[in-house]
C-alpha positions, 0 to 999 in steps of 0.5 A: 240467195236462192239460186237455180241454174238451168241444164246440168251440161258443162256451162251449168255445171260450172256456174252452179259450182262457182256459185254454191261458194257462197248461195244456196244453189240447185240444179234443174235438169231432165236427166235421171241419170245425171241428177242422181250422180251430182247427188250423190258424188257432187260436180268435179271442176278440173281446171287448166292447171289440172286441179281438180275442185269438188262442189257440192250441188243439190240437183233435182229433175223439172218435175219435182215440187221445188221452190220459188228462185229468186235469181234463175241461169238459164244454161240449156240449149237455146233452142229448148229456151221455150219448153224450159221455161214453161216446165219452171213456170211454177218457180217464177215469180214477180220478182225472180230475176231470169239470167241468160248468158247462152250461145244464139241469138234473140234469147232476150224475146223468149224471156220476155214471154216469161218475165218482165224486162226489169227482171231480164238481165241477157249477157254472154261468157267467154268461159270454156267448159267441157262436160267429160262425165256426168258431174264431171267437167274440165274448165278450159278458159276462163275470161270474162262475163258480160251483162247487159244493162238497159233502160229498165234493168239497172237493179236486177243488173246490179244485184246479178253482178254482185253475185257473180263477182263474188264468187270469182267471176271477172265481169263487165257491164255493156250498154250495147250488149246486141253487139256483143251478142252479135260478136258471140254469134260470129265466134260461135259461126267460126267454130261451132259447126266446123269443130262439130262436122270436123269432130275436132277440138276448138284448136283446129280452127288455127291450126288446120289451114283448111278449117281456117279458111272456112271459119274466115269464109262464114264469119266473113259473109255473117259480117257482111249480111248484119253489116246490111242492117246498118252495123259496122263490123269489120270482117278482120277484127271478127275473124282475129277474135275467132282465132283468138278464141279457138286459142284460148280455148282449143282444148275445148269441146264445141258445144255443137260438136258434143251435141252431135257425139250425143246424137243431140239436136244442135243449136245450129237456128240459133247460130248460122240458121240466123245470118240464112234468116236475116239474108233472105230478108234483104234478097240477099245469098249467103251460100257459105252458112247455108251449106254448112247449116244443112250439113249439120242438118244432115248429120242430126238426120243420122240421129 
């Protein structure tokens, strides 16, 4: 299977090296730089234990002459989803099958633009994966990996996870993979920002009593704005997921918060910015996410 992943930050990195066990994998990104030293020195895993595991990966920059992909991850920052797949027009083709298992929400209508829904496949990962140097990453947690089935998916679903479960990824198909999108967006708004603006690792959310209380204040009030759209999410359960979570991983560097150590643009519209969007929508406040959006704002100002 000829396989590209996307972005050679630390998710793509560590996709790309599970997957090249057993397909034929390269990697896409905009970095000369980062390109020319997988090249060279291919991508090192360190796991938990401390083991390290070196993958070979051929990497290549958007603009080389590169060949059609019959499945493609996408694993750049969500808010790029757009520009990306316009500069990879050239390696989509009828049937390759697009793979979103990003941060943010309301990936799937970006895919639309570019592939039909029987190609789409939109899930989410609780994997953790810090990228410590170029082609160097540290693989903080592992779990599980969630694809979303649909009406109109079922045989692109089932070749994806065929794929991924053989080489070694624990996996599970939801009907409802909104809701689970959703519930990735709430761990996301219990984390990212404060763990970003704090420049902490994901442990702080449990064991800083001050980054706990603000975690529970924003993912309290994102419960209740989606909760005005008819869901029924309980504000408890959400929050014990966070904690959860910010456990599992609490050695790991947020995503947002190593885009802030880059001076990077954050994927904060495609995380808080959304309960602010979906508040407005039904005349309603939601000062907690608000504040904090323009607080990242502020910092990417500094940029």
């Amino acid at each position: 299977m000829k396989i590209a992943v996307i972005g050679a930050g630390a998710m793509g990195s560590l996709f790309a090296s599970y997957l090249s066990k057993n397909n034929e994998v390269f990697l896409i990104d905009h970095s000369l730089e980062k390109i020319d030293k997988i090249n060279k020195y291919g991508i090192e895993v360190v796991e938990n234990d401390n083991s390290s595991h070196f993958y070979k990966v051929a990497s290549y920059m958007y603009n080389e002459n590169l060949p059609v992909a019959d499945m493609i991850f996408l694993f750049v920052k969500s808010i790029k989803n757009l520009e990306v797949l316009e500069n990879i027009s050239h390696i989509i083709s009828d049937k390759t099958i697009l793979v979103s298992l990003q941060n943010g929400y309301g990936n799937d209508k970006d895919l639309e633009k570019f592939q039909d829904k029987k190609n789409l496949v939109i899930g989410s990962t609780t994997h953790g994966s810090t990228l410590l140097s170029y082609g160097k990453i540290f693989h903080a947690g592992s779990g599980l990996t969630f694809l979303g089935e649909n009406d109109f998916n079922k045989k692109s679903l089932d070749l994806v996870k065929s794929i991924l479960f053989a080489c070694g990824f624990d996996l599970e198909i939801s009907q409802n993979i909104e809701k689970l999108m959703i519930e990735k967006l709430f761990i996301n708004i219990g984390i990212n920002a404060i763990t970003a603006l704090a420049d902490k690792e994901n442990s702080c959310i449990y064991k800083n009593s001050y980054a706990k209380k603000i975690s529970k204040l924003l993912v309290f009030e994102a419960c209740q704005v989606f909760n005005l759209y008819g869901y029924g999410f309980n504000k408890e359960e959400i929050f014990n997921r966070v904690i959860e979570t910010s456990k599992k991983t609490g050695k790991n560097t947020s995503s947002m918060r190593a885009d802030l150590l880059k001076k990077k643009e954050s994927e904060i519209d495609k995380i808080n910015k959304v309960i602010i969007d979906k508040a407005r929508a039904k005349n309603v406040s939601c000062p907690y996410n608000e504040a904090i959006t323009l607080l990242i704002k502020a910092k990417e100002g500094e940029i």
